[in-house]
KOLTI-544277 format. One line per field, with one value per residue (C-alpha): residue in one letter; chain; z, x, y. Coordinates in nm, 3 decimals, always signed. Layout:
KOLTI-544277
code	A,... $
unit	A,... $
Z	Z,... $
X	X,... $
Y	Y,... $
end
This chain:
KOLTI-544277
code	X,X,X,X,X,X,X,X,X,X,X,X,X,X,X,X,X,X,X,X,X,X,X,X,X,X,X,X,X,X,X,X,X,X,X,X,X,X,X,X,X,X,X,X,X,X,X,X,X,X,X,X,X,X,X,X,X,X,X,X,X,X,X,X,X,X,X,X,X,X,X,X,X,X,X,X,X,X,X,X,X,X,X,X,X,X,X,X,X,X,X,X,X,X,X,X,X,X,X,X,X,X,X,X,X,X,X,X,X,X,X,X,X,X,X $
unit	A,A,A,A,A,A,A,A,A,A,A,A,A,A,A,A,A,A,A,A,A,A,A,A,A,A,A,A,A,A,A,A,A,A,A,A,A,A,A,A,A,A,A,A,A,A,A,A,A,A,A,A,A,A,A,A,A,A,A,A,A,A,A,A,A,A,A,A,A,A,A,A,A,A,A,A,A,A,A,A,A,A,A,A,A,A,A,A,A,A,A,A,A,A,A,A,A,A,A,A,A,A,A,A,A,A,A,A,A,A,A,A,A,A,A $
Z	+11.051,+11.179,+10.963,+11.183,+10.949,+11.003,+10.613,+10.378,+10.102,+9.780,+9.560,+9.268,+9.047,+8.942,+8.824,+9.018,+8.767,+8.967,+9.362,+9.589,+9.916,+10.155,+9.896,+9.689,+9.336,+9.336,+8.967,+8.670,+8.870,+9.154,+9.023,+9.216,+9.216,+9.432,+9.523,+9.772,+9.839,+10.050,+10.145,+10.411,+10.190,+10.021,+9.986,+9.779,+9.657,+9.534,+9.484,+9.658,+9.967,+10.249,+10.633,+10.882,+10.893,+10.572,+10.362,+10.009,+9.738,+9.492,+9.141,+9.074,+8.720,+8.801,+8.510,+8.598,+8.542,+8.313,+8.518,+8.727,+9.109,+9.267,+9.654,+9.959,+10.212,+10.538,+10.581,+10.860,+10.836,+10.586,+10.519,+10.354,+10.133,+9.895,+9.579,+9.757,+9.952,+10.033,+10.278,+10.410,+10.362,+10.534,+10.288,+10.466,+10.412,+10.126,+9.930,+9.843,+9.453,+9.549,+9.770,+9.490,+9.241,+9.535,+9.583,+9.187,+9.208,+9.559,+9.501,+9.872,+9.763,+9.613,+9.734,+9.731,+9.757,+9.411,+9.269 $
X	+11.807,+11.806,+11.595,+11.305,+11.150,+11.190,+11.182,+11.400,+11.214,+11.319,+11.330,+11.114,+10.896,+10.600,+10.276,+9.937,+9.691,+9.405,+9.346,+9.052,+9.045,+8.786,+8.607,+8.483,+8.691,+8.924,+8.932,+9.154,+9.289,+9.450,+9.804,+10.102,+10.411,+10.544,+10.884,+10.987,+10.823,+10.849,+10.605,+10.498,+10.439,+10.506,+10.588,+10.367,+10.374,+10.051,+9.785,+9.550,+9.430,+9.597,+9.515,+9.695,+9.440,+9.271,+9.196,+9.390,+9.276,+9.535,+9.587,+10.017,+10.170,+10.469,+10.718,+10.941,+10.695,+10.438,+10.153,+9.922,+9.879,+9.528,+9.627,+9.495,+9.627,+9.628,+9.815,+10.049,+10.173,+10.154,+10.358,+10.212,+10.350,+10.184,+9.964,+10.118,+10.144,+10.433,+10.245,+10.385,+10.107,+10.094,+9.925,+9.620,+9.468,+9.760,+9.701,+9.955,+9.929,+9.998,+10.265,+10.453,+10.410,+10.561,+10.824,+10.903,+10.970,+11.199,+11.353,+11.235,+11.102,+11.493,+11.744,+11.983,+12.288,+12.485,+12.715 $
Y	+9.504,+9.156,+8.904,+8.815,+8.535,+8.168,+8.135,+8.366,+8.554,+8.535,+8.887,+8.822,+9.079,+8.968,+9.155,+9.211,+9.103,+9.134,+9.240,+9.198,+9.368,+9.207,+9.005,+9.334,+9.359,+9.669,+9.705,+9.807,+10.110,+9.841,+9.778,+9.642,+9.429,+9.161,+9.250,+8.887,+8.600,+8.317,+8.005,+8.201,+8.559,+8.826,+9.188,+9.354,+9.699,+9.871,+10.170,+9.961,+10.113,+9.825,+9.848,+9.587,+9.273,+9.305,+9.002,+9.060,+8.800,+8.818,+8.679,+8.688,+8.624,+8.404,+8.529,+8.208,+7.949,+8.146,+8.029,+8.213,+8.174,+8.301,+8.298,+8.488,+8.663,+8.854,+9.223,+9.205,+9.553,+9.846,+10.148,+10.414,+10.659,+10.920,+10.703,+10.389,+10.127,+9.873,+9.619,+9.242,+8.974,+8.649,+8.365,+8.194,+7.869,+7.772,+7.427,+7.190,+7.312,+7.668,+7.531,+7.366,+7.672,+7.929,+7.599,+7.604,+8.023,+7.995,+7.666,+7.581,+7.278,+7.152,+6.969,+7.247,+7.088,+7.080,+6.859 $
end
């Protein structure tokens, strides 16, 4: 399938420590992981119940850099399937501090030439 993105995701796996779908708090029962993410998004997989457009408030621990990023996000498409959901969300409204934590997990932010 040809990569449609103008930035590469990187794969990552990182716990959901919290979720809010549309401002309302979906509780202890909401788990999911974040299997890529880029400066633009991620892919998140979850028991949350995701439609396309919803607004996903999400609190991510970032194993690499043992900090916690609260971002939010919009659902640009969801596939569905059984207890699950595996759903591509667009970040909205990102800051320049959650830019350099995403930056410190993808290595965007580097020089990436080696010497």
């Amino acid at each position: 399938m040809q990569e449609r993105r103008r930035i590469p995701r990187v794969e990552v796996y990182f716990v959901l420590e919290k979720i809010s779908l549309n401002l309302e708090e979906c509780g202890q029962e909401c788990r999911g992981v974040v299997k890529d993410i880029s400066i633009d998004g991620i892919l998140l997989e979850t028991n949350a119940k995701l439609n396309k457009h919803d607004i996903v408030e999400l609190n991510l621990s970032l194993t690499e850099t043992g900090r916690n990023l609260n971002i939010e996000g919009r659902v640009c498409w969801v596939e569905k399937e059984k207890a699950r959901c595996v759903a591509g969300l667009e970040f909205m409204d990102i800051s320049e501090k959650q830019r350099e934590m995403i930056e410190a997990v993808t290595g965007e932010g580097n020089d990436s030439s080696h010497h």
